[in-house]
C-alpha positions in Angstrom: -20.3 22.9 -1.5 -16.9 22.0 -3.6 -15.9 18.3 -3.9 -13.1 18.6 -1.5 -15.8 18.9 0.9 -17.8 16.4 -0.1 -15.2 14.1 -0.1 -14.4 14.7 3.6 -17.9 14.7 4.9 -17.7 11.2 3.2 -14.6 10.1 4.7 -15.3 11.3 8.4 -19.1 9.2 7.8 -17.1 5.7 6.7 -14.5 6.3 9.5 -17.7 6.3 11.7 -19.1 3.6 10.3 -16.1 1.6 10.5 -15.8 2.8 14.6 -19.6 1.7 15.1 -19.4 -1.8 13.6 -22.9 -2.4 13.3 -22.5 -2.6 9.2 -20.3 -4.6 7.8 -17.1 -3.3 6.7 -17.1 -4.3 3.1 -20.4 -3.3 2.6 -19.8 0.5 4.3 -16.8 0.7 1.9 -19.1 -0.3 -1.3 -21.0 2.4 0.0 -18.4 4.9 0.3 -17.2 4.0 -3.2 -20.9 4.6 -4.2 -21.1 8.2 -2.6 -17.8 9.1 -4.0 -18.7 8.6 -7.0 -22.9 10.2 -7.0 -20.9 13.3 -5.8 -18.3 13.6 -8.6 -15.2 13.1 -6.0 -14.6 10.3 -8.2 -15.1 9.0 -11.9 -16.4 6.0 -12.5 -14.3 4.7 -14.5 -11.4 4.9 -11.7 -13.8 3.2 -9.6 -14.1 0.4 -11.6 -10.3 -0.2 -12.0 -10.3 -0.7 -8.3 -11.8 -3.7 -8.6 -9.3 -5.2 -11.4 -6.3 -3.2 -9.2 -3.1 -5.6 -9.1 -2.6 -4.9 -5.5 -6.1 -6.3 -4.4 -5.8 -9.5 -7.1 -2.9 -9.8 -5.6 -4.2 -10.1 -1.8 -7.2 -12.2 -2.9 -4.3 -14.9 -4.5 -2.4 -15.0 -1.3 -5.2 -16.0 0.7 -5.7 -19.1 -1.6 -2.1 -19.6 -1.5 -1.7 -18.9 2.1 -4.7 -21.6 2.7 -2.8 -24.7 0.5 0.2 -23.5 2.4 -2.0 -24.3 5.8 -3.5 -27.3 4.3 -0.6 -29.2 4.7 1.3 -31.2 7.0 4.1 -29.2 6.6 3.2 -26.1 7.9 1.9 -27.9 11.4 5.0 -29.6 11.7 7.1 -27.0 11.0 4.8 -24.7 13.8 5.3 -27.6 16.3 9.1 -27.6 15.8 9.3 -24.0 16.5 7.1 -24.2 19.4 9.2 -27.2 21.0 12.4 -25.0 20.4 10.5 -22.1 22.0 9.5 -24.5 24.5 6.2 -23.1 24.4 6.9 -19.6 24.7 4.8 -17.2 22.8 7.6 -14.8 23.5 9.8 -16.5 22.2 7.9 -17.9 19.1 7.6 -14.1 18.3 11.4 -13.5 18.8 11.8 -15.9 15.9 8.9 -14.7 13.7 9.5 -11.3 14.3 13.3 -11.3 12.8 12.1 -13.4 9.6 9.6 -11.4 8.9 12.1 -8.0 9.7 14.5 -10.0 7.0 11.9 -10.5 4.5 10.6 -7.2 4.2 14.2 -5.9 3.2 14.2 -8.2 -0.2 10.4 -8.1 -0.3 8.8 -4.4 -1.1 5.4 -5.7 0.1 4.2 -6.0 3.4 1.3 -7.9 2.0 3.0 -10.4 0.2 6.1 -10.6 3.9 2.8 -11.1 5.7 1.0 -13.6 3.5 4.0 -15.5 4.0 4.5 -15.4 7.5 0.9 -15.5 8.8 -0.1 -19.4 8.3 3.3 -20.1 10.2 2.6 -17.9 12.8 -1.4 -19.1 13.2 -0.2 -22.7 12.9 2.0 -22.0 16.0 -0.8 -20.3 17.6 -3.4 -23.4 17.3 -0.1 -25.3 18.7 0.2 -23.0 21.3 -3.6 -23.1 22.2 -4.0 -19.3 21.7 -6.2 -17.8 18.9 -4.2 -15.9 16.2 -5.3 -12.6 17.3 -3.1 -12.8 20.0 0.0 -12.5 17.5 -1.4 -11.4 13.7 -1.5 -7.8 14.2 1.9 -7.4 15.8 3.2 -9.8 13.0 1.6 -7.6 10.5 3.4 -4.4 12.1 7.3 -5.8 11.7 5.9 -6.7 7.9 4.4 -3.0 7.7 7.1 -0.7 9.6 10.4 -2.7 8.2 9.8 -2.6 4.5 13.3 -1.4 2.7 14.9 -0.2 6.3 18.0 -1.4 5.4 20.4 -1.0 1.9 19.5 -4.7 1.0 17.3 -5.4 -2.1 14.6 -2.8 -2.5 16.1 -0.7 0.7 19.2 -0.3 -1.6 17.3 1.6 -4.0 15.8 4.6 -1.3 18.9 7.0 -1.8 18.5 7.2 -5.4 14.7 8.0 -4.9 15.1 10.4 -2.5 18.0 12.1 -4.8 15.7 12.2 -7.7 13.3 14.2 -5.8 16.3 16.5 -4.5 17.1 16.5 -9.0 13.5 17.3 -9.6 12.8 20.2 -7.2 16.7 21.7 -8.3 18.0 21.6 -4.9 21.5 19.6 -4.9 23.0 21.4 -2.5 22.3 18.0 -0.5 23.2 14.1 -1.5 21.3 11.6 -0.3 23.9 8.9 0.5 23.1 5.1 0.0 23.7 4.3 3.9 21.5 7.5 4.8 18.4 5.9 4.9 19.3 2.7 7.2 21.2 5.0 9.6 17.6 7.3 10.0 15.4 4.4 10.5 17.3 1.8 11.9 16.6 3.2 16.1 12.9 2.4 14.6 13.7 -1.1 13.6 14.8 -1.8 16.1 12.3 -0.6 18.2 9.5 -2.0 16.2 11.4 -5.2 16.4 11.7 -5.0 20.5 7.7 -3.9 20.5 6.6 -7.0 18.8 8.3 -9.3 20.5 8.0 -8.4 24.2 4.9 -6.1 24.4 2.8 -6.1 21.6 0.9 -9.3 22.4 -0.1 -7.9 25.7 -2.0 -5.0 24.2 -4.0 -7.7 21.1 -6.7 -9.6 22.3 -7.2 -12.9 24.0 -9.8 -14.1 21.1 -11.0 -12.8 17.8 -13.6 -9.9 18.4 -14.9 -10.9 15.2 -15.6 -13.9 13.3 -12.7 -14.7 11.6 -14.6 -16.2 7.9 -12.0 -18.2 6.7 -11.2 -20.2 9.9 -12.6 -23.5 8.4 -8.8 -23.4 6.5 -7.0 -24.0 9.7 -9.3 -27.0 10.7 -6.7 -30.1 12.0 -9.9 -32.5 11.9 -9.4 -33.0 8.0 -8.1 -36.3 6.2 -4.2 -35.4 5.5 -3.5 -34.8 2.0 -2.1 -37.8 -0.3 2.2 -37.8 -0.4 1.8 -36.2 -3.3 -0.6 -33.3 -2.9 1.1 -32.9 0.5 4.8 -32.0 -1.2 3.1 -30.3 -4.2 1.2 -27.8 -1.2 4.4 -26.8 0.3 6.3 -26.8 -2.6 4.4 -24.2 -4.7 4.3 -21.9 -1.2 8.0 -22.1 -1.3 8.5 -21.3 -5.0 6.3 -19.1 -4.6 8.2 -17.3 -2.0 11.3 -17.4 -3.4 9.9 -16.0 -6.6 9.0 -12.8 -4.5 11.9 -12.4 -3.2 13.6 -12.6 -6.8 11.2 -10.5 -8.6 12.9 -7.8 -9.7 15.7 -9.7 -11.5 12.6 -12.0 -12.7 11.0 -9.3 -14.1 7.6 -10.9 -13.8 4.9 -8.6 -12.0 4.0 -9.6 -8.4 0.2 -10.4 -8.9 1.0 -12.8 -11.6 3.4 -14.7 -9.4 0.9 -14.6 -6.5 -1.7 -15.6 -9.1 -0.1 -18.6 -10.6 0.7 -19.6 -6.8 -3.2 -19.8 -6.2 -3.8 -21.4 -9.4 -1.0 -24.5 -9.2 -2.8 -25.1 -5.3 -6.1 -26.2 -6.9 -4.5 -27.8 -10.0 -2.2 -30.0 -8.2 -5.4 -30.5 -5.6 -4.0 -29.4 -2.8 -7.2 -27.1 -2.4 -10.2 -28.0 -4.2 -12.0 -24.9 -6.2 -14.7 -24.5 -3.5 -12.1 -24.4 -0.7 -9.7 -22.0 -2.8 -13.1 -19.4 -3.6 -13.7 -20.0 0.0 -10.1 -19.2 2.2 -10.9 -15.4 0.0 -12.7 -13.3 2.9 -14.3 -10.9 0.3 -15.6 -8.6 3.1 -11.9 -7.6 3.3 -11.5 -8.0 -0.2 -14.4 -5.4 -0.9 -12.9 -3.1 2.1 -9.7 -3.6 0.4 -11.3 -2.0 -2.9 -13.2 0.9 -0.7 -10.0 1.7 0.4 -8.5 2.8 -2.9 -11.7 4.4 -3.7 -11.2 6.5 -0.4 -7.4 7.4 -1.4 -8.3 8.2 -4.7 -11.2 10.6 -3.7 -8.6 12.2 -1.9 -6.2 12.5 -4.4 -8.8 13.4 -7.4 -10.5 16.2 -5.1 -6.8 17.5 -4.1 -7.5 16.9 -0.1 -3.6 15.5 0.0 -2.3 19.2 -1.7 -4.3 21.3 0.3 -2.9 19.8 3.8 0.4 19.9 2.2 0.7 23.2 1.4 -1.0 24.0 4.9 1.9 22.0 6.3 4.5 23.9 4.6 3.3 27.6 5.7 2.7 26.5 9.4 6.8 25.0 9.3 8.0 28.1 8.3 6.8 30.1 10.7 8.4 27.2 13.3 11.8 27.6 14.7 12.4 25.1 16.3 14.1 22.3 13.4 12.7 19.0 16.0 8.5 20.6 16.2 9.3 21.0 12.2 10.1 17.6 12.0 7.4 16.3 13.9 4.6 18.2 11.9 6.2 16.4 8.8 6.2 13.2 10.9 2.7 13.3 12.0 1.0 14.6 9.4 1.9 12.6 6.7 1.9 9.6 9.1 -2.1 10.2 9.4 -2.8 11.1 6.5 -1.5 7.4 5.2 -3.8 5.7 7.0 -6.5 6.9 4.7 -4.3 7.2 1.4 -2.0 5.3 -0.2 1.8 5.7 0.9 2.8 6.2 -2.2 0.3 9.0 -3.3 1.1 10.5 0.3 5.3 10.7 -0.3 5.0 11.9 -3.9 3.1 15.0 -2.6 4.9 15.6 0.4 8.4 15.2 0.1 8.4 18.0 -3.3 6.7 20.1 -0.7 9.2 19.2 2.8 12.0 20.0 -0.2 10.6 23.1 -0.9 10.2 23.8 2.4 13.9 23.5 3.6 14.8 25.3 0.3 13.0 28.4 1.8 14.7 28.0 5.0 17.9 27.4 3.5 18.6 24.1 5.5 19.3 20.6 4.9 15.8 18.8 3.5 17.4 14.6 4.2 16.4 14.6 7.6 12.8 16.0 6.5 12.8 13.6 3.8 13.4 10.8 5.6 11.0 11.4 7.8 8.1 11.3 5.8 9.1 8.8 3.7 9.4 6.7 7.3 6.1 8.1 8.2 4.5 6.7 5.1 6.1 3.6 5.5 4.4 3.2 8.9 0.9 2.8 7.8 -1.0 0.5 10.0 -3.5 2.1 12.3 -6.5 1.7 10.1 -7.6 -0.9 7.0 -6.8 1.7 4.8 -3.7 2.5 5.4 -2.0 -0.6 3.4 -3.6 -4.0 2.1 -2.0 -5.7 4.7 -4.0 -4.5 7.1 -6.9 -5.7 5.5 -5.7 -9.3 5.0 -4.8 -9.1 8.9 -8.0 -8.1 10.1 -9.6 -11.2 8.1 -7.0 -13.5 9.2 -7.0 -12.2 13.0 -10.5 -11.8 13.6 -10.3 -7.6 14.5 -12.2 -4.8 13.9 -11.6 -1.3 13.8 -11.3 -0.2 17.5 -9.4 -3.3 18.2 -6.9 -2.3 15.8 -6.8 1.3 16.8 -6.5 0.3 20.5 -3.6 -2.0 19.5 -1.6 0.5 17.6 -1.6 3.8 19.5 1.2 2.7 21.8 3.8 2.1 18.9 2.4 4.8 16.9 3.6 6.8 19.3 7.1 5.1 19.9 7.6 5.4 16.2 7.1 9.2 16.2 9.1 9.9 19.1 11.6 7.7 18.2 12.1 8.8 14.7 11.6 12.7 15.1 14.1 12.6 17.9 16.8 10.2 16.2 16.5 11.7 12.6 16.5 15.4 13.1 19.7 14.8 15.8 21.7 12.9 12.6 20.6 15.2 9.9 20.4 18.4 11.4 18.7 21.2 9.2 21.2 23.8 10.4 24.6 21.9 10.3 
């Protein structure tokens, strides 16, 4: 038996694990990790830099800073305003969440970092509101997940140079890429993401956490206040924080040292003591966060992502008809991201959805586009992007929840964005 299939069998058995519920999630994904390695599907030594990755340090510093954020006065007050100009409306509470976070993830190319941001906002408005966070966390986490770089502002402006680089590197330039190219493919799925989360999505989350949510003892009102000056320290590291984010690229500082030295500066200026800081991590998700790379890279090391794209590129050819083509590219890549990294999943199948149209002799920027979308729209399962994770600690969800809640705009996405791309960029002009 060849480590490809090894590496399945283990994947389907986690996935199963993670369905049945009866072991906790961090402790199936150690597992996995453990399996993929005993079987050779991965080294150890890439194993063990999944534990020291900058994505997951990153994650385990915005839950400290996310929890001095929602130690303060600040962020209640701020919640209650927004509720009173909602006028208790969860609705409407989401119609203003929903287009910050949507604004965010253009100058932010991290849907962790747009929803560490976000989320003690929108749970502070929630215990305003007297509804538990699950009602709204998940759909939050969507807009912060399906957005990212939708438009050509700050790390959006940047897609059309990407996408012409592969175009360069697989010597077909028959076909530019143009900067507005991108927003014009995805912005029908903005939009509709954006309409989803505010009118529907709540109706399909739950009314209360369907598991316990670890770290809830952060959000507890019944507290002494914090001095004056621990109080304007808390939310003035969260928003320097912030706008250090948003800045990074011209700051040139890597994003797990700014979340980092976030966490840090909430227990030196006391607004979280050590204890509490150790204590907002939930390091069940923080050890599913680390099975989760372990999973992806299994699948890369063994070849898994190859094989199906290779698969994908015979079966379009034999296709004639350019909108099933486009879905295949769609919906494969789309599933295959919720077990591997986006990024692993678009540099292995746009070279091949190139190659593809250079066979057919048709225009590959619709193709393109799509799976890049598809890749960006990661969110069905915890490892499909850390943000997921972080959302499922904050939110109180498990597996099936999450699965239940995202079929529906799974399914808008695809239509929507196989319909509305391949009609713009035709591949027969």
């Amino acid at each position: 038996m060849n480590h490809l299939v090894i590496c399945l069998i283990i994947c389907v058995l986690t996935m199963a694990s993670y369905i049945w519920g009866k072991i906790p999630m961090g402790l199936t994904a150690l597992v996995s990790m453990a399996a993929f390695i005993l079987t050779g599907c991965l080294s150890p030594a890439t194993a063990a830099g999944y534990f020291g990755n900058p994505n997951g340090i990153m994650i385990a510093a915005m839950f400290v800073v996310s929890a001095g954020f929602n130690r303060t006065q600040f962020v209640k007050k701020c919640a209650s305003s927004v509720n009173k100009i909602a006028k208790g409306s969860l609705t409407r509470v989401m119609l203003g969440y929903v287009l910050i976070a949507a604004l965010l993830s253009q100058f932010i190319q991290s849907s962790v970092i747009v929803f560490g941001i976000m989320a003690p906002l929108m749970v502070a408005s929630c215990d305003d509101l007297g509804i538990s966070p699950s009602k709204a966390l998940f759909p939050m986490a969507i807009v912060c997940i399906a957005t990212i770089s939708a438009l050509p502002l700050g790390s959006g402006a940047t897609q059309f140079a990407e996408l012409n680089g592969y175009l360069e590197a697989n010597e077909y330039t028959t076909y530019v890429v143009a900067l507005t190219d991108p927003m014009k493919a995805r912005l029908p799925m903005l939009i509709g993401v954006i309409i989803y989360c505010i009118f529907f999505a709540t109706k399909f989350a739950p009314d209360k956490p369907v598991v316990a949510i670890e770290n809830v003892k952060t959000r507890e009102d019944n507290r002494e206040a914090l001095p004056p000056f621990k109080e304007r320290a808390g939310y003035i590291i969260f928003i320097l924080t912030t706008v250090a984010l948003i800045f990074q690229p011209q700051l040139k500082i890597e994003t797990w040292v700014i979340c980092v030295t976030g966490a840090l500066a909430m227990v030196v200026f006391g607004v979280l003591t050590e204890k509490e800081a150790i204590g907002s991590i939930n390091w069940s998700m923080a050890f599913l966060i680390v099975g989760s790379f372990a999973m992806g890279g299994a699948l890369t090391e063994t070849g898994a992502g190859e094989v199906v794209g290779n698969f994908l590129a015979a079966f379009a050819n034999k296709l004639s008809n350019p909108y099933l083509i486009g879905f295949v590219f769609f919906i494969v890549p789309f599933l295959l991201t919720q077990v591997m990294m986006n990024r692993t999943v678009m540099i292995v199948f746009i070279p091949i959805a190139i190659l593809a149209c250079k066979s057919l002799n048709a225009n590959p920027i619709g193709i393109m586009i799509l799976v890049q979308s598809a890749c960006l729209s990661s969110f069905m399962t915890p490892m499909a992007t850390p943000a997921v994770p972080m959302c499922m600690g904050m939110g109180g969800y498990d597996l099936k929840s999450l699965i239940k809640q995202s079929i529906l705009p799974a399914v808008i996405l695809c239509v929507v964005s196989v319909f509305w791309i391949m009609t713009v960029f035709p591949m027969y002009p």
